[in-house]
C-alpha positions, 0 to 999 in steps of 0.5 A: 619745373613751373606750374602748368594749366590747360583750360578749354574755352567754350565761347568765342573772346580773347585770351586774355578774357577768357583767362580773367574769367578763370582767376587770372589777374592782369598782373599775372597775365601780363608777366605771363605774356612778358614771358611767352608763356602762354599757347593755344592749341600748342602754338606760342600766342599773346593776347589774340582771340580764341574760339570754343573748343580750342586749349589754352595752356599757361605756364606760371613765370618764376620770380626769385623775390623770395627766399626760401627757408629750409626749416621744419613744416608741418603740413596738414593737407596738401593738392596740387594747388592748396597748403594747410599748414600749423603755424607755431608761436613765434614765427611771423606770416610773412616776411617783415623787416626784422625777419626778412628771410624767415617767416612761414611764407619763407617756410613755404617757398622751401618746401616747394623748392624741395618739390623741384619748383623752380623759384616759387611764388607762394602766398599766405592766404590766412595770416596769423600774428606772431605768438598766434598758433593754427591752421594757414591756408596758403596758395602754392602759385599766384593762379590759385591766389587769384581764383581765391581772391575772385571766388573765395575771399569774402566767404571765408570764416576764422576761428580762435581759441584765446586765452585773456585777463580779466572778466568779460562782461557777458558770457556771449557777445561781440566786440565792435572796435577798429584796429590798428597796428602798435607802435612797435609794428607788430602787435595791434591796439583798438584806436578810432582811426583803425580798420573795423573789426567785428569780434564774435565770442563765446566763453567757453571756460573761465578760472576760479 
């Protein structure tokens, strides 16, 4: 089974922009045009024009680039489109080197193969490092990637509850310093050629 859309247009374009307005990226489109995967009131067409009133349907190509992994996965909320999932320790976002078929993506990609999705295509759109514990959102087919990355992407805010060493010199503050990823390719340090990153803190608790 593939995921399917319908989206009625409702001005005269071309398909191809008209789908781009929706969060279809071109990459997408393009596999989805290799494929024949895209009708227009229920004819088999390409990248031709389109005029309001008439349906698009689109269906999501199938890739087999990644593995599933079938192991638990605590599932927070769920819809047609989205994933909250609780990310434990030790487990990586995303497939890496070392772990090239065991990450929570690969978790993900399980999980909806047991849903009768033929090879899925899921995305973590909230990545946490290794040891972090917490809530990932995560899409379930590249057009929610897309319509999160046109709509969403610069909107979104996180949160950590983090344990350190040390004393912080001021109750409240912010941490202006780049990053950038360790020597041993997983942890990250502050370093001047890294990416900027602003940190917002509040003490909530401290050890006597």
């Amino acid at each position: 089974m593939r995921y399917s859309f319908t989206s009625k247009v409702t001005r005269s374009t071309t398909v191809k922009r008209w789908l781009a307005e929706q969060g279809v990226s071109h990459r997408l489109f393009k596999k989805m045009l290799a494929d024949h995967l895209i009708w227009v009131d229920g004819q088999a067409s390409g990248n031709g024009p389109v005029e309001a009133g008439q349906i698009i349907r689109f269906e999501i190509p199938t890739s087999k680039t990644l593995t599933p992994e079938f192991a638990p996965l605590e599932v927070i909320y769920e819809d047609a489109n989205w994933l909250i999932v609780s990310k434990p320790a030790g487990l990586t976002s995303v497939p890496g080197p070392h772990t090239p078929n065991s990450s929570l993506l690969n978790r993900i990609a399980g999980y909806l193969v047991e849903q009768k999705i033929d090879a899925p295509q899921p995305a973590i759109m909230t990545r946490l490092d290794r040891d972090t514990v917490g809530l990932v959102l995560a899409a379930k087919h590249p057009y929610a990637q897309g319509r999160f990355d046109q709509a969403h992407q610069r909107t979104l805010t996180k949160h950590y509850l983090a344990v350190v060493s040390g004393k912080l010199p001021s109750p409240k503050g912010e941490i202006d310093a780049p990053l950038k990823l360790a020597a041993d390719g997983i942890h990250r340090i502050v370093a001047a050629d890294g990416q900027a990153a602003l940190t917002k803190y509040r003490v909530l608790k401290e050890k006597t």
